[in-house]
C-alpha positions, 0 to 999 in steps of 0.5 A: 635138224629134220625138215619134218614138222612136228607132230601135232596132237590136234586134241591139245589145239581142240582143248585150247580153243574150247577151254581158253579163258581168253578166246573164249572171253573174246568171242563173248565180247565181239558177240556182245559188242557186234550186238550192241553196234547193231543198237546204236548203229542210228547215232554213227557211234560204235559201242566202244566209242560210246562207253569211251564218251560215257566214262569221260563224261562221268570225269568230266575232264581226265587225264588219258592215262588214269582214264586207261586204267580205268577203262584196262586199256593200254593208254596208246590204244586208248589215244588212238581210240580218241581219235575219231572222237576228237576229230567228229568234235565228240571230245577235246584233247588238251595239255595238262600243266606237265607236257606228257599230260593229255587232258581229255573232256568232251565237248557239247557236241559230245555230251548231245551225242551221249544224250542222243545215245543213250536210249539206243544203248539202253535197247541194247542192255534190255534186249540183253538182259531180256535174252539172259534174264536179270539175275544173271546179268547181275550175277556176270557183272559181279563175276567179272568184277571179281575176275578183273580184281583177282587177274590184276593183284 
């Protein structure tokens, strides 16, 4: 066995980072999401925590993993993503008739803070379709819809 590191094509790795699906959806999303905490930066929420509130607001009360799915997270890290929420008051967590069930729903104080938000939010969406014009935005969301659907079959 030889104490020499392989060779490495430096090309392959300059291909990889160019052209990953992945990193490239990744960078996209810190972009967007930094641009978008930015925006709500006044309320104390991060981006994800109010599309997090958001989602169970629409349920009104939902089990963590169907809410998981929902959203394609992992329900562990969605329970840790819940968190901070239920300790601001934002979100109730209870249990469900089965044990291992976690009902989450928000509180008053979550569905005033969502309130408060959401005109925050909505300065960041139009500064983003003001920046990509709303064709394309309609046309993105359609293609990641349709990404999501193809990657899950």
């Amino acid at each position: 066995m030889s104490n020499h590191p392989p060779k490495v094509d430096l090309r392959q790795f300059q291909y990889v980072v160019s052209q990953c699906t992945c990193a490239n959806l990744r960078k996209t999303t810190r972009v967007i999401t930094q641009l978008y905490d930015e925006f709500l930066e006044p309320s104390g929420l991060l981006a994800t925590q109010f599309l997090l509130l958001g989602a169970i607001g629409v349920s009104n009360a939902i089990a963590v993993t169907p809410l998981a799915v929902q959203l394609g997270m992992d329900p562990t890290t969605l329970a840790r993503n819940l968190k901070p929420l239920e300790r601001e008051g934002l979100v109730d967590t209870v249990k469900g008739t089965d044990r291992r069930t976690r009902i989450v729903k928000l509180t008053d104080r979550g569905r005033e803070t969502l309130v408060k938000t959401f005109p925050l939010w909505q300065q960041a969406q139009e500064h983003v379709i003001n920046r990509i014009g709303a064709d394309r935005q309609r046309a993105l969301l359609a293609d990641w819809a349709d990404l999501v659907a193809r990657i899950q079959k």
